[in-house]
C-alpha positions in Angstrom: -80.3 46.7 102.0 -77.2 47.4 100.5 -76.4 50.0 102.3 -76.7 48.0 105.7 -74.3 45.4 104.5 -71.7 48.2 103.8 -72.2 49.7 107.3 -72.2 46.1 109.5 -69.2 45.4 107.3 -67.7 48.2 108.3 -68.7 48.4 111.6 -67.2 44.7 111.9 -63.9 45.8 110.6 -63.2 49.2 112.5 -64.1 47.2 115.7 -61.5 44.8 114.9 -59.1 47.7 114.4 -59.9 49.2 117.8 -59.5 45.9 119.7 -55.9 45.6 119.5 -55.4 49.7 120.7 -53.7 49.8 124.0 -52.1 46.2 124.5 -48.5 45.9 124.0 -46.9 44.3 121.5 -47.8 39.9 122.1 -50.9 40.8 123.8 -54.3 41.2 122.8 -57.7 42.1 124.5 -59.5 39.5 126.2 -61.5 38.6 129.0 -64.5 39.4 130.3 -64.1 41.5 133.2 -64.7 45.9 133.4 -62.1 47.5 132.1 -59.6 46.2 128.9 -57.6 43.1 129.7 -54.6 42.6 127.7 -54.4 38.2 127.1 -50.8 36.6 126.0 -50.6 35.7 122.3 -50.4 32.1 122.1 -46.6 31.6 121.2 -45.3 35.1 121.3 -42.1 35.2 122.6 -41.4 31.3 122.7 -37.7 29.8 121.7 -37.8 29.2 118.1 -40.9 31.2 117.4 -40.7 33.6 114.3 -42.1 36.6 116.3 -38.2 37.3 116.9 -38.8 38.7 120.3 -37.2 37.9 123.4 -38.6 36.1 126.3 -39.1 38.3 129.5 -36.4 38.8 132.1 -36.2 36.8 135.1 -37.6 38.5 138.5 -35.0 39.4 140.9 -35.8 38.6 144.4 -34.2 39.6 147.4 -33.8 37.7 150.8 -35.1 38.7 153.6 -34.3 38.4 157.6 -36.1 38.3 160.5 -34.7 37.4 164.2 -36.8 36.6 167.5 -34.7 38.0 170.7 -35.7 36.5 174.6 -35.9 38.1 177.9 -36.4 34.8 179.7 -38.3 36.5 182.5 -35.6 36.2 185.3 -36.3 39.6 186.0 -40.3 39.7 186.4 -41.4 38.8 183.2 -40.6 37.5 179.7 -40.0 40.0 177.1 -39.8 39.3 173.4 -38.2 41.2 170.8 -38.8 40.9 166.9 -37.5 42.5 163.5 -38.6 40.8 160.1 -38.2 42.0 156.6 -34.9 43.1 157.2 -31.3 42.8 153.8 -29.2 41.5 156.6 -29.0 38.4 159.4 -27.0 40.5 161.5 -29.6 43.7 160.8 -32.5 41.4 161.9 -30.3 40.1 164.8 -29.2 43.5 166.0 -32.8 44.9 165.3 -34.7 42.0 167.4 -32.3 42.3 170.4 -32.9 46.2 170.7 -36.3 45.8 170.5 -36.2 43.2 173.2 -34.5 45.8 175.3 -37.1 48.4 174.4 -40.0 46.5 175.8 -38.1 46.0 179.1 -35.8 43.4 178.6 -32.6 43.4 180.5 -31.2 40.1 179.6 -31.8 39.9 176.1 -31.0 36.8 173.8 -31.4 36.3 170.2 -33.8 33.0 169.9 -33.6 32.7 166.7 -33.1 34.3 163.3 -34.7 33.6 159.4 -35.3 34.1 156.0 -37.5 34.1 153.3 -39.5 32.5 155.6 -41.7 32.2 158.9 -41.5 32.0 162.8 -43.6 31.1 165.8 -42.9 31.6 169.2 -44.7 29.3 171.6 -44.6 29.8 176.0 -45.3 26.6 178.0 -45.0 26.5 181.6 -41.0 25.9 181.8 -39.9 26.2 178.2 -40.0 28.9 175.2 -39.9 27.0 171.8 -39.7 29.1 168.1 -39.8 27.5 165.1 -39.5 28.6 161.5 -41.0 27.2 158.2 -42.7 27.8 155.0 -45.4 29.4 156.7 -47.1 30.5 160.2 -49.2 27.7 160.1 -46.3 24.9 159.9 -43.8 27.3 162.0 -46.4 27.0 164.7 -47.1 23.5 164.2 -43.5 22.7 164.7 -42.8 25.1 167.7 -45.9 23.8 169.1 -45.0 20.1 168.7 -41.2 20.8 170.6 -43.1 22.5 173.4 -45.8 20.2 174.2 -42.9 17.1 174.4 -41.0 19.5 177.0 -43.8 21.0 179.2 -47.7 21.8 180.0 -49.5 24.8 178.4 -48.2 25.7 175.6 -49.4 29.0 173.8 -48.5 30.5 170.5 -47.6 33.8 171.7 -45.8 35.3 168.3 -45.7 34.6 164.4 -44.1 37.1 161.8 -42.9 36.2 158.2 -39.9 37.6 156.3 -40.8 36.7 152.9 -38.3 37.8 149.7 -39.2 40.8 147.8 -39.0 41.4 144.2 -36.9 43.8 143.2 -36.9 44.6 139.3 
């Protein structure tokens, strides 16, 4: 009997030596899911706690443009040119108007440009509307809305997002 109190002790007690192996330092294991999870320490790393640490850095995020370029279809058809996830305004710009030409375009205008953000692009019968927002979903809404007030038959016929990207 004694001699199973000894082991479960130490069974209990080299376990809890093993559970903190392979989390960094303010983390523990945790969770219930395959595989170890490493959980926050509750205060670690707080202003005016006595773990001494510092608090992680910020994350840096960098903008991102996209631009939406027209053929307006004088020419036998509309043509649209696009460029997202691009550093610069005037990259997106320059990017969306060559790919407007690419497709067949021959009068070529930038629409619109964006960042950190979303567009839509919406045809009616006599009007091309874009519109960017949050998300596809409003940027359509809105382009969709501005359309329909104009002209019969609206479509969405494009959405593309430029969203920032961390960069650490």
């Amino acid at each position: 009997m004694k001699f199973r109190c000894i082991a479960v002790i130490a069974l209990v007690f080299s376990g809890a030596a093993y559970a903190e192996q392979g989390c960094p330092d303010g983390l523990y294991p945790g969770g219930a899911g395959p595989g170890q999870l490493c959980v926050p320490m509750p205060g670690y790393g707080v202003s005016g706690g006595s773990s001494g640490s510092q608090a992680a850095p910020e994350p840096n995020w960098a903008t991102r443009w996209g631009a939406i370029a027209i053929d307006d279809g004088s020419n036998g058809g509309s043509k649209l040119g696009r460029a997202e996830s691009l550093s610069s305004k005037g990259k997106a710009e320059k990017a969306a108007l060559a790919d407007c030409r690419s497709r067949g375009g021959h009068k070529c205008t930038l629409e619109r440009s964006y960042r950190d953000q979303c567009v839509a692009v919406v045809w009616g019968d006599t009007l091309v509307s874009s519109a960017s927002a949050v998300n596809s979903e409003r940027a359509s809404q809105l382009a969709m809305d501005n359309c329909s007030s104009s002209t019969t038959n609206c479509g969405v016929y494009y959405t593309g997002c430029s969203y920032p990207e961390l960069v650490q």
